[in-house]
C-alpha positions as CSV (number, residue, x, y, z in Angstrom):
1,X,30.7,-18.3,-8.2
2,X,31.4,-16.5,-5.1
3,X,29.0,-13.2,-3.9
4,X,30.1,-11.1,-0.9
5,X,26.8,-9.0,-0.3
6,X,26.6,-6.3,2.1
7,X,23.3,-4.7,4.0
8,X,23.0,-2.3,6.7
9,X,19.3,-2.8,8.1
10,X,16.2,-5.3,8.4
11,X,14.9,-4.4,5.3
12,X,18.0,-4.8,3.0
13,X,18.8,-8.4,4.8
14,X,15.5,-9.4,3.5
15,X,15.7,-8.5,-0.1
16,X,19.5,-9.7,0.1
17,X,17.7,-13.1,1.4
18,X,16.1,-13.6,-1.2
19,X,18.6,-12.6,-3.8
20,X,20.5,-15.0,-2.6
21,X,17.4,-17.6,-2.6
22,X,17.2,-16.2,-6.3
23,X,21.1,-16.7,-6.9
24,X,21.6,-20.2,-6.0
25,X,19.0,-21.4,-8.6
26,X,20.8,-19.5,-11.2
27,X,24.3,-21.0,-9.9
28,X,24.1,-24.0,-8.6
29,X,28.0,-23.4,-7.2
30,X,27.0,-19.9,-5.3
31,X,29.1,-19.0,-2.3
32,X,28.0,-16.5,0.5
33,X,29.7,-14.3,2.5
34,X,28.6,-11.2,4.2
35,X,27.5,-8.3,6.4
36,X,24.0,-9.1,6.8
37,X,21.5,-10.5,9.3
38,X,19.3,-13.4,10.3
39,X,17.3,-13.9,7.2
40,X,20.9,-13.7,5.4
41,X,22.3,-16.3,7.5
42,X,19.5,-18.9,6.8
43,X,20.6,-19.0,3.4
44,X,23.8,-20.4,4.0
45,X,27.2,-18.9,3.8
46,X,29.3,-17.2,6.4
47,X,28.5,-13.7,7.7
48,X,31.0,-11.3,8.7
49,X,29.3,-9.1,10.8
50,X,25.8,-8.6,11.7
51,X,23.6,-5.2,10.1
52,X,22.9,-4.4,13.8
53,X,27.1,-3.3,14.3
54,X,26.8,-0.8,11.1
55,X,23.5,0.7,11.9
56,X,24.0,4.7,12.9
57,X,21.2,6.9,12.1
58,X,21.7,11.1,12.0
59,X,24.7,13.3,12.6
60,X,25.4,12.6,16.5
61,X,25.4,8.7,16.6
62,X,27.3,8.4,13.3
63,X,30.0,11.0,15.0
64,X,30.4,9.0,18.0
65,X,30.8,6.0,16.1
66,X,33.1,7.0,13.6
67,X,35.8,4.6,15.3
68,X,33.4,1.8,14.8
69,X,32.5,2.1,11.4
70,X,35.9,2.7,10.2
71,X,36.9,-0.3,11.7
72,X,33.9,-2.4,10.2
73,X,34.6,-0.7,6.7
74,X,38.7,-1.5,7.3
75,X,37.3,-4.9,7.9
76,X,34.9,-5.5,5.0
77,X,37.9,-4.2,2.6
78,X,40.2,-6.7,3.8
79,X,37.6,-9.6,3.7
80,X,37.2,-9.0,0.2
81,X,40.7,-8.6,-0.5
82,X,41.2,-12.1,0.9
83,X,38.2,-13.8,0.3
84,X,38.1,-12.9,-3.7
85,X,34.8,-13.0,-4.8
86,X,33.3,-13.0,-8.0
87,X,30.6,-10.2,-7.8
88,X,30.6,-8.0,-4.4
89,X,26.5,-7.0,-4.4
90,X,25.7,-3.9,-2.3
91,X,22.0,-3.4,-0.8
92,X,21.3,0.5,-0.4
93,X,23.4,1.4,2.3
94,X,25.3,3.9,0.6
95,X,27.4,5.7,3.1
96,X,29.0,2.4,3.5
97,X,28.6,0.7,0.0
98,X,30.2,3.4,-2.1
99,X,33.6,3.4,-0.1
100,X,33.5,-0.6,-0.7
101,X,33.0,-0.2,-4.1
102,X,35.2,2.5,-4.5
103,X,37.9,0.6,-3.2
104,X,37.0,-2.9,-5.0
105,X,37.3,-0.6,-8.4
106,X,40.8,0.2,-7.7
107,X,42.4,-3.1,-7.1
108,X,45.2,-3.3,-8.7
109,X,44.2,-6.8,-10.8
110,X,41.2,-4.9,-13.0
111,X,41.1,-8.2,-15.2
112,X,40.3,-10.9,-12.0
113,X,38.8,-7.7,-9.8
114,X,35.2,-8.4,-8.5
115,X,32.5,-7.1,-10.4
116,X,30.3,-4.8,-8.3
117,X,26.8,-5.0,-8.7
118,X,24.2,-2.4,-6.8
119,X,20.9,-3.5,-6.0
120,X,18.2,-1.4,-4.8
121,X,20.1,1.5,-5.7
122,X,20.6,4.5,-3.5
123,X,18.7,7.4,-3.1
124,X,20.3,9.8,-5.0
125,X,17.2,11.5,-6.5
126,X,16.5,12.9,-2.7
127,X,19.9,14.2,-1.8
128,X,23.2,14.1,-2.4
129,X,23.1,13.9,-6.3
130,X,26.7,14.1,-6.5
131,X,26.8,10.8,-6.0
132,X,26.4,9.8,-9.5
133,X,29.8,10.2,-10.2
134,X,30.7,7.7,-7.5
135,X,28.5,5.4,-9.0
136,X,29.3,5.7,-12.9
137,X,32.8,5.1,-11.9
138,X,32.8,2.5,-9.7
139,X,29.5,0.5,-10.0
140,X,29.5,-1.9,-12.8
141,X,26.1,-2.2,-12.9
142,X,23.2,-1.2,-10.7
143,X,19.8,-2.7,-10.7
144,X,16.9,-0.2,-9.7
145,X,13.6,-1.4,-7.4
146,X,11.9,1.7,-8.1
147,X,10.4,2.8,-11.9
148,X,10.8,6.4,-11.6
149,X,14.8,5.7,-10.9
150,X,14.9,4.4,-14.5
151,X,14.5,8.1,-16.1
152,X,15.8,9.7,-13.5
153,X,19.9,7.6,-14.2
154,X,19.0,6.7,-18.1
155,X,17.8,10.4,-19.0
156,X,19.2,12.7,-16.4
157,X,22.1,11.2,-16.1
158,X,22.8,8.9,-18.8
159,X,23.8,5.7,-17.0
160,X,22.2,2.6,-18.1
161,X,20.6,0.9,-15.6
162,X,17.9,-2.3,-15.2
163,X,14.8,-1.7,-13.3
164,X,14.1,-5.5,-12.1
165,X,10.6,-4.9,-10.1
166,X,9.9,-4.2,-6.8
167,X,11.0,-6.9,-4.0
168,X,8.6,-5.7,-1.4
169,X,5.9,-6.2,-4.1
170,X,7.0,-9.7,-4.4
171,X,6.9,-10.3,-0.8
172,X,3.6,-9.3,0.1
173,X,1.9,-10.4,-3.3
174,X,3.4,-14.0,-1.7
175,X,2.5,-13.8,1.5
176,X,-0.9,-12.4,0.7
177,X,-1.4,-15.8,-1.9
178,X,-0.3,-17.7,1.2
179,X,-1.7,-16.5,4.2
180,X,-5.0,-18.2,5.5
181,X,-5.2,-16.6,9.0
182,X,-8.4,-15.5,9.5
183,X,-8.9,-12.3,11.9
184,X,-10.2,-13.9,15.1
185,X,-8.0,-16.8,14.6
186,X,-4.9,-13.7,14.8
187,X,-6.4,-12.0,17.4
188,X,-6.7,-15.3,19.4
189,X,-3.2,-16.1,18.6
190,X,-1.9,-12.9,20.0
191,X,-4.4,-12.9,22.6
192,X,-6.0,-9.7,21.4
193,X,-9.6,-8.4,21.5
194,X,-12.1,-8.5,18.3
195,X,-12.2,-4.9,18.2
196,X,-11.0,-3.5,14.6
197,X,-7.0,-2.9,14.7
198,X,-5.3,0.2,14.0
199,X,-1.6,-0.7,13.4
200,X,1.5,1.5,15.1
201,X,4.5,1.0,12.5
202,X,7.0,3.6,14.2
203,X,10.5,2.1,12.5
204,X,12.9,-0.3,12.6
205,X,15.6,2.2,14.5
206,X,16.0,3.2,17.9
207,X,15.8,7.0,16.8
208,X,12.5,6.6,15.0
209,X,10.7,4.9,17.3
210,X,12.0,7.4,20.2
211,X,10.8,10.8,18.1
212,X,7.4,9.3,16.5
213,X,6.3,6.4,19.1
214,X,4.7,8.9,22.1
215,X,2.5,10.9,19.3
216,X,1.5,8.4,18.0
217,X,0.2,6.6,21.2
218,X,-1.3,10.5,21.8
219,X,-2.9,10.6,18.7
220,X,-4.9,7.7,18.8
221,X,-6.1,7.9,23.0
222,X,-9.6,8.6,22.2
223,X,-10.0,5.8,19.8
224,X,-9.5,2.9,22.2
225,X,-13.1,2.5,23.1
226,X,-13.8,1.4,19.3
227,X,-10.4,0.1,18.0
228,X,-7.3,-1.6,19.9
229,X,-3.7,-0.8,19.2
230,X,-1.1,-3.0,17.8
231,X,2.7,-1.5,17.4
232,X,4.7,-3.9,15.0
233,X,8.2,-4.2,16.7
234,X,11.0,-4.4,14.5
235,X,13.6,-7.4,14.3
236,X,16.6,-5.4,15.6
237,X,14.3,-3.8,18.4
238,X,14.2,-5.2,21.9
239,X,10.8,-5.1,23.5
240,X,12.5,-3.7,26.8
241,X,13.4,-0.4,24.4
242,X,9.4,-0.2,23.5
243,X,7.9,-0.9,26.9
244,X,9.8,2.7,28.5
245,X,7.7,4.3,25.6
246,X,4.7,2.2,25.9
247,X,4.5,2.8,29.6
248,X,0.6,1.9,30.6
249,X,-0.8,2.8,27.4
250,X,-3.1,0.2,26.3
251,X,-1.0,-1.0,23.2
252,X,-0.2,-4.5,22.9
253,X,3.1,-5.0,21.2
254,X,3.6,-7.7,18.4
255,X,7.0,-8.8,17.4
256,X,8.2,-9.6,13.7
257,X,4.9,-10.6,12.2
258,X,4.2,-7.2,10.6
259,X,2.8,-8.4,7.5
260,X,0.5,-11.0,9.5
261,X,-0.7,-7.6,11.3
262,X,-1.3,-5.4,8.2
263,X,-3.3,-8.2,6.9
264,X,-6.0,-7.6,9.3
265,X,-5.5,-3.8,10.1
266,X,-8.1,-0.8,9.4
267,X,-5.5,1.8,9.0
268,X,-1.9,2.2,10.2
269,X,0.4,5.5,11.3
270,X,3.7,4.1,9.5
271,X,7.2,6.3,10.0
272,X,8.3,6.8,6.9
273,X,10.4,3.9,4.8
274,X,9.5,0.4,2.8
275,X,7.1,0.4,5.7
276,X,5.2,3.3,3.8
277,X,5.1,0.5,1.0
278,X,4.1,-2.3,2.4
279,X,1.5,-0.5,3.8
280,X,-0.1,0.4,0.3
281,X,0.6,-3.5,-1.0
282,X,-1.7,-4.7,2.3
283,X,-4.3,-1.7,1.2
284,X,-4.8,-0.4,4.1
285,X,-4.9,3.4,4.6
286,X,-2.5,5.1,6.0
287,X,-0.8,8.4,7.8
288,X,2.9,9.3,7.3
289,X,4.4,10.3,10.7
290,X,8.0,11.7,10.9
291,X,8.8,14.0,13.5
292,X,12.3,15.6,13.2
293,X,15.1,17.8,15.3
294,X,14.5,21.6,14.2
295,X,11.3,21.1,12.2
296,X,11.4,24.6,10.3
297,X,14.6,23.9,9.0
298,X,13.6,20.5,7.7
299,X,10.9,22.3,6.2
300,X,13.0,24.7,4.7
301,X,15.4,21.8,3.3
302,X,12.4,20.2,2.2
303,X,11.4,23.3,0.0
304,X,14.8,24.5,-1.0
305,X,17.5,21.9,-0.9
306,X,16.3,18.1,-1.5
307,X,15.0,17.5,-5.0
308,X,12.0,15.4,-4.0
309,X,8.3,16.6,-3.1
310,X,7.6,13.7,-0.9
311,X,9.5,11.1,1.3
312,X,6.8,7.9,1.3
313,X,7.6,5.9,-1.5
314,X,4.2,5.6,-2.1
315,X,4.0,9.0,-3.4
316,X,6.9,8.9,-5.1
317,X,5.9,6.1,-7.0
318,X,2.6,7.9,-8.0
319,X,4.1,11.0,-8.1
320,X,1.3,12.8,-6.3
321,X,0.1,12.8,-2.8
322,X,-1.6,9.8,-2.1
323,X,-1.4,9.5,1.5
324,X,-0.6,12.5,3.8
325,X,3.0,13.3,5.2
326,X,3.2,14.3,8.6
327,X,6.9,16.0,9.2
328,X,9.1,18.4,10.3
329,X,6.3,21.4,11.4
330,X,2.8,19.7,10.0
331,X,4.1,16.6,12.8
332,X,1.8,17.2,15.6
333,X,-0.8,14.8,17.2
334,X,-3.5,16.9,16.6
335,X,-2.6,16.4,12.7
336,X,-2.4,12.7,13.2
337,X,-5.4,12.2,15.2
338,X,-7.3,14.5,12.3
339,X,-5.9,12.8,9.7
340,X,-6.2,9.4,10.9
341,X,-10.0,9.7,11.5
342,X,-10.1,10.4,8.1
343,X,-8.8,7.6,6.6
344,X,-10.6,5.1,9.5
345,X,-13.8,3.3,8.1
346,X,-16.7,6.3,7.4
347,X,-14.0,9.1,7.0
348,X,-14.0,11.3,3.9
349,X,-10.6,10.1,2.8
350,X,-10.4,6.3,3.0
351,X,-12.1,5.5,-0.5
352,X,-9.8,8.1,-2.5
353,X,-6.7,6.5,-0.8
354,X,-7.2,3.0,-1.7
355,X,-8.6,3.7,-5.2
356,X,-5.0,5.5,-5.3
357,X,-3.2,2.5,-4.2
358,X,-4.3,0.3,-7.1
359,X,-2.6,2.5,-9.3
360,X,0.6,2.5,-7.4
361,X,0.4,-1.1,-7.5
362,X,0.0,-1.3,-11.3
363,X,3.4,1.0,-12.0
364,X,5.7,-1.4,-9.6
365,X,4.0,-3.9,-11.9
366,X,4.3,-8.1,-11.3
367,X,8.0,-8.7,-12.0
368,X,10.1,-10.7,-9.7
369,X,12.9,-8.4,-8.6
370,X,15.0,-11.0,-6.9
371,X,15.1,-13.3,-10.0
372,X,15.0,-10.8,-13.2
373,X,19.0,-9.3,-11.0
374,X,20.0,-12.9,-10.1
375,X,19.5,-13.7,-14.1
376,X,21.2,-10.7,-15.5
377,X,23.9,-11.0,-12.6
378,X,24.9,-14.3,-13.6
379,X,23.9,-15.1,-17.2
380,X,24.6,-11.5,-18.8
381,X,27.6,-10.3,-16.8
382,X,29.3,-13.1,-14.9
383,X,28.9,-15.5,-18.0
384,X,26.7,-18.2,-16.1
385,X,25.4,-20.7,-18.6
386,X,22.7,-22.0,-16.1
387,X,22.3,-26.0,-16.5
């Protein structure tokens, strides 16, 4: 069969990656194509464009792109078209994915037409509900990471949809098995000191890092006599984009090992996203850090227009605060700092938080996301009698 996936950032080429890891040993004749990334491209197939071209974060850069992104979307449709795959599989992404499938719904051939399969679903619950019309029409089935997505389509909304387990849960439970580094060996690796680490996670976009970077490197000044500082860059990231921020701060930069780092970190200030996640998965406690443009107005949205209480997906997933979210008006480095020294080892807060974290851990549960949506995707509705 042929699968033309398409992902628009780091974290959707990895769980496409191993989808696609997943796919091949359910169809032993898979074909790739695809807008995706590095870890996309080591599985084989042919990629279209890389995530890095499609990525525009908030109003302004998305406006001053619009040429480009029509183009890439103009594109995309026309790769389909000519390619003809069997199952287009769409990773998140939705400003982007929904127009795809929209238009892969209405070719003219229904009976040889793609099937159009949605994993990790989009966020709909937060904003722009409307959506769901979008997707019962033109998604043929959509496979959900997250457990409380499953009442929120099947009972809200009455779409039927699979909840396959959580892929970042896979990841770090493997890794975690794996990984035999111990902490001086890392630190010697990296050519760090054996003080205890508190890890910087400020995003995987240009934006994110530029708004919650500085405040972070503020908030945690007076700790550098006892702890050192280790900022996770992110794949798409340049370090010559970090280092104008970094400036002569004593924070030693560590590229695309971020799950080696969490391994042996005390606590982490993480911008909000699967970073919030993997995070939990590593146990190690954590503050939420997201500053944003006209903060009492966020706030404001917060309380009156988006449907959710929280943004981590950590406390989503537990449906209470577990760890605390620094945003729109509470995001100031004196909130960090305080809340960061509670969660460091001796602070009031650090037991409560990972006591919580088990119990997030037990709802994603020990299901293997990839391979329960590469089964149902071939066996159940592409009619893949595996061998």
């Amino acid at each position: 069969m042929k699968y033309y996936l398409i992902v628009g950032e780091a974290s959707g080429d990895l769980h496409a990656s191993h989808l696609m890891q997943s796919l091949k040993a359910y169809d032993n004749e898979a074909e790739f194509r695809f807008f995706g990334g590095d870890l996309m491209t080591a599985e084989g197939g042919t990629r279209v464009k890389h995530f890095r071209e499609l990525a525009y974060m908030g109003f302004i850069p998305v406006f001053l792109h619009l040429r480009t992104i029509f183009k890439n979307m103009d594109l995309c449709k026309k790769d389909i078209s000519e390619w003809q795959p069997n199952a287009v599989i769409l990773v998140d992404y939705p400003g982007f994915n929904l127009d795809i499938a929209k238009y892969v719904h209405n070719l003219k051939n229904t009976s040889e037409r793609p099937k159009v399969f949605y994993y990790i679903s989009p966020k709909i619950w937060a904003w722009k509900e409307y959506r769901i019309k979008r997707i019962k029409r033109d998604v043929d089935k959509l496979f959900s990471i997250l457990p409380f997505e499953v009442p929120f389509y099947e009972q809200k909304h009455h779409y039927p949809i699979h909840y396959v387990g959580n892929p970042t849960a896979d990841e770090v439970r493997k890794f975690r098995k794996e990984y035999q580094e111990s902490f001086q060996t890392f630190c010697k690796r990296y050519s760090l000191s054996n003080k205890p680490i508190i890890a910087l996670l400020a995003g995987s976009r240009k934006q994110e890092i530029k708004d919650n970077l500085p405040a972070m490197i503020q908030a945690t000044a007076d700790l550098t006599a006892d702890y050192q500082l280790i900022l996770a860059g992110a794949p798409s990231i340049e370090r010559e984009y970090y280092e104008q921020y970094l400036g002569n701060a004593p924070v030693h930069l560590i590229d695309n090992d971020t799950y080696s780092l969490l391994s042996h970190a005390k606590a982490a200030l993480v911008t909000s996203g699967t970073a919030t996640l993997e995070t939990a998965l590593f146990q190690v406690p954590q503050v939420v850090c997201y500053e944003t443009p006209v903060p009492r107005l966020i706030r404001f949205a917060f309380n009156h227009i988006i449907k959710v209480k929280y943004i981590s997906l950590v406390n989503l997933i537990a449906d209470r605060e577990v760890v605390q979210e620094l945003l729109a008006d509470r995001f100031t480095v004196e909130n960090i700092r305080r809340e960061l020294r509670a969660i460091l080892p001796g602070g009031d807060k650090r037991a409560q938080m990972l006591n919580d974290y088990r119990q997030v851990i037990d709802l994603l549960g020990n299901e293997c996301a990839p391979d329960n949506a590469a089964r149902l995707m071939t066996e159940k509705y592409l009619k893949i009698k595996k061998l």
